[in-house]
C-alpha positions, 0 to 999 in steps of 0.5 A, a space after each residue: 495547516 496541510 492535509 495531504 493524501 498519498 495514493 499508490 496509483 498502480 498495482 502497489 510496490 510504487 515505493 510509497 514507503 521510501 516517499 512517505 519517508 521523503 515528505 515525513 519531513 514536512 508533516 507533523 503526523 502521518 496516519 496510515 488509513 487502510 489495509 494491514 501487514 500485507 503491505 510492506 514499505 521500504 525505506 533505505 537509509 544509509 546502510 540500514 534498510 527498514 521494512 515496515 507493514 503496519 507503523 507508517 514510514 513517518 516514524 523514521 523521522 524523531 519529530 514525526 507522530 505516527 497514527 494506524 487509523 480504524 480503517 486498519 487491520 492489526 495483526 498483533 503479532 506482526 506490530 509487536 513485531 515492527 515496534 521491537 525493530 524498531 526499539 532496537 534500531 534506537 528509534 522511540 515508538 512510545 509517545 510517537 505511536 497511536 492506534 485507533 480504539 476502532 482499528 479490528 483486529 486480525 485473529 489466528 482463525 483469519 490468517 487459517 482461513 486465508 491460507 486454505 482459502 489460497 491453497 484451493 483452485 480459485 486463488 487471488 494471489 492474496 499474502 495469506 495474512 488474514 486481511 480478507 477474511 478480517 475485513 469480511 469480520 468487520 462487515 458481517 458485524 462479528 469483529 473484534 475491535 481494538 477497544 474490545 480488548 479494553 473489556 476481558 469479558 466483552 473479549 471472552 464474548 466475542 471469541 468464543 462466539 467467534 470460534 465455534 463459528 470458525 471451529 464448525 467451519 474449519 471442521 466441517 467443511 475443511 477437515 482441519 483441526 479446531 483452533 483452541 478458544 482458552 489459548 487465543 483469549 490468553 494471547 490477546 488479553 497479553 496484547 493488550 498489556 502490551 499496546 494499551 500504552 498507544 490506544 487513541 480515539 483517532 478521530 478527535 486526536 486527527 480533528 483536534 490536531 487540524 484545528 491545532 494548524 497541524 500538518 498531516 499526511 495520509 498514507 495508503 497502502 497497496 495501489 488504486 487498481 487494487 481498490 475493492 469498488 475501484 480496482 480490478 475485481 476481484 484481484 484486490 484488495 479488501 478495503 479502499 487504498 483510493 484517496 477516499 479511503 482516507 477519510 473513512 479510514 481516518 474520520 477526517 472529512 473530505 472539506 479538510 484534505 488540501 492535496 492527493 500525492 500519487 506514486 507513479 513506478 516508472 514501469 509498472 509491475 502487479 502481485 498475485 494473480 488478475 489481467 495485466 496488459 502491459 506484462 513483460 513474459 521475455 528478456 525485458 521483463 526479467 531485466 526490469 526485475 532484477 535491476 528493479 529488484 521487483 521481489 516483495 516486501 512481504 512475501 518475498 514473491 517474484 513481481 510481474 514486470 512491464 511497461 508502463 501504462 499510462 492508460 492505467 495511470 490516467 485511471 488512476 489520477 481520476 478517481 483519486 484526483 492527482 494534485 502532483 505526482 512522484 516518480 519512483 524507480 526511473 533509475 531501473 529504466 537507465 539499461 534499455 536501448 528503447 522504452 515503451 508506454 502504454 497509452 492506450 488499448 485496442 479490443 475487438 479492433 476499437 479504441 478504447 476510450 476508457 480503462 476497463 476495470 472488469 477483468 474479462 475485457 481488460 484481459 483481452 485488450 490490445 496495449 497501443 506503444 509508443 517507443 521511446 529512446 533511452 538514456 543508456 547512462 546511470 542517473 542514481 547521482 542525479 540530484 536534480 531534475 537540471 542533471 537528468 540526460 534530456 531523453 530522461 527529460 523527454 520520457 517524464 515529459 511524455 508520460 505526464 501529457 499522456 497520463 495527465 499528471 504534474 510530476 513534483 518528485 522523482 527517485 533515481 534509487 532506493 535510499 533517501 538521498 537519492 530524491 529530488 523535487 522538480 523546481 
């Protein structure tokens, strides 16, 4: 039996997706905990590339069970969406695709919500997917849960409870048209015809698999620093992307996770809006986002670009409690002549002595560089650690004194090949 968690330990955009793939290989079930469509992992397979927001990466590998936990957001229209791409790319979904009877469900109303919220002053930077305003549902006690779908009068309830809620909002304080009640029940009683085939009670299919010896890996979406308690509010996330979102998005227990994976980007690069020391406004910046090809999955949206931080990442390792870590993207970093790290901030003309997650201080510190050498050589045909030049050897074993981490994995590119353990 293995339960494993993986944690993106940035901003997100580590390429959690590609390593899912990778591990997928030596799990029997992969479930995704948390977040919803505004995630996108990417995965790159010989000359076919798949992007995927909701199903996990693991469904790319034939044995592999897929599962989307209750700590998930559903937006309908976009797993409908994943599983149709997924069918025509000859990839089975049915009887490899659960999704939790208590997962809630993203409605018309949340994604409008969202995106007159993000057209105001005071933006986030969020994805406009309606994930905020779902999680706020959910809290507030008036979500609609997958398993509501199952009852078309409970359903009937809850919308068109919902919508004049929604509607008096939309109407009265935004001047915008009202949603229509009759044509959102129709779409969502439609739905469920098409997805009552994948409903499971999650946590008796997970709890009941553990005691079977199975394997499981656990994938969170976004990064740590985008964490709602943990993160750099309030520029994050609406739900828990840290290893303990696992077990609230699951229903496995804490007594059953064996080990937390994190994804580590070479460089470190944030979405949307929010503090970023290390941030990259000049000629190096825009190098490692076009070479990184640092553009979103989802949205498309330019990422911002720096150096990495291992001050962020030693964070990180904390509050997620790192067993090893895998190492994305070092491949982007072959073109410098010099590389810096972040190891740690100066604010007010004092060190500091921990990563300050409140966004006034965190703004205002002074990033401490260590430079390094590069390589100047391509590493993409690199297929183990043995092959690396010894100023890449010399940059990983930097980063992991510094950040406190044990590097297991390192990707030299984006396809699965182009992957290797540490001996």
């Amino acid at each position: 039996m293995s339960v494993s968690v993986l944690v993106g330990s940035q901003w997100g955009d580590e390429g959690k997706g590609k390593i899912v793939d990778i591990l997928s290989e030596k799990y029997e079930i992969v479930t995704r905990y948390q977040g919803g469509a505004n995630a996108g992992h990417t995965v790159e397979i010989d000359d076919k590339k798949f992007v995927l927001h909701l199903i996990p990466s693991g469904i790319l590998r034939e044995n592999v069970i897929c599962v989307i936990g209750n700590g998930v957001v559903i937006d309908p229209t976009a797993l409908l969406e994943e599983i149709s791409l997924l069918e025509k790319n000859d990839i089975k979904v049915a009887g490899r695709l659960f999704i939790s009877h208590n997962a809630h469900l993203i409605m018309p109303y949340h994604k409008l919500l969202d995106s007159i919220s993000e057209s105001g002053e005071n933006k986030i930077g969020t994805t406009g997917r309606g994930i905020g305003p779902c999680y706020i549902d959910k809290y507030a006690r008036k979500g609609i849960k997958i398993v509501d779908l199952l009852n078309r009068k409970v359903l009937e309830e809850k919308i068109r409870e919902n919508l004049i809620e929604k509607n008096n909002l939309l109407k009265k304080v935004y001047e915008h048209a009202e949603l229509n009640v009759e044509e959102i029940i129709k779409q969502y009683v439609e739905f469920d015809k098409a997805i009552d085939k994948y409903v499971k009670d999650v946590p008796v299919y997970l709890n009941n698999a553990i005691s079977e010896g199975k394997s499981i890996l656990l994938e969170g979406a976004q990064g740590a620093l985008l964490d709602v308690d943990h993160g750099t509010y309030p520029y994050v996330t609406s739900s828990s992307p840290t290893s303990g979102g696992a077990c609230t998005g699951t229903g496995i227990p804490p007594t059953k996770i064996d080990s937390v994976i994190g994804i580590v980007k070479a460089y470190t690069t944030r979405v949307g809006n929010g503090p970023f020391p290390t941030e990259l406004l000049d000629d190096d910046g825009e190098s490692l986002r076009k070479i990184g090809a640092e553009y979103g999955a989802t949205t498309g949206r330019p990422r911002r670009c720096g150096w990495l931080d291992t001050a962020l990442v030693r964070y990180s390792a904390m509050i997620n409690g790192f067993d090893s870590v895998a190492i994305t993207k070092l491949d982007v970093l072959s073109q410098f002549d010099q590389i810096k790290v972040c190891g740690g901030y100066e604010l007010d003309g004092k060190t500091l002595k921990s990563f300050p997650t409140d966004v006034d201080r965190l703004s205002k510190v002074i990033p401490v560089y260590k430079k390094l050498p590069g390589w100047k050589k391509d590493i993409s045909n690199c297929l183990s650690y043995a092959e690396l030049p010894k100023a890449t050897k010399d940059y990983l074993k930097f980063i992991s004194g510094e950040a406190g981490i044990k590097i297991d994995i390192i990707s030299v590119g984006p396809k699965r090949q182009q992957t290797f353990y540490v001996d």
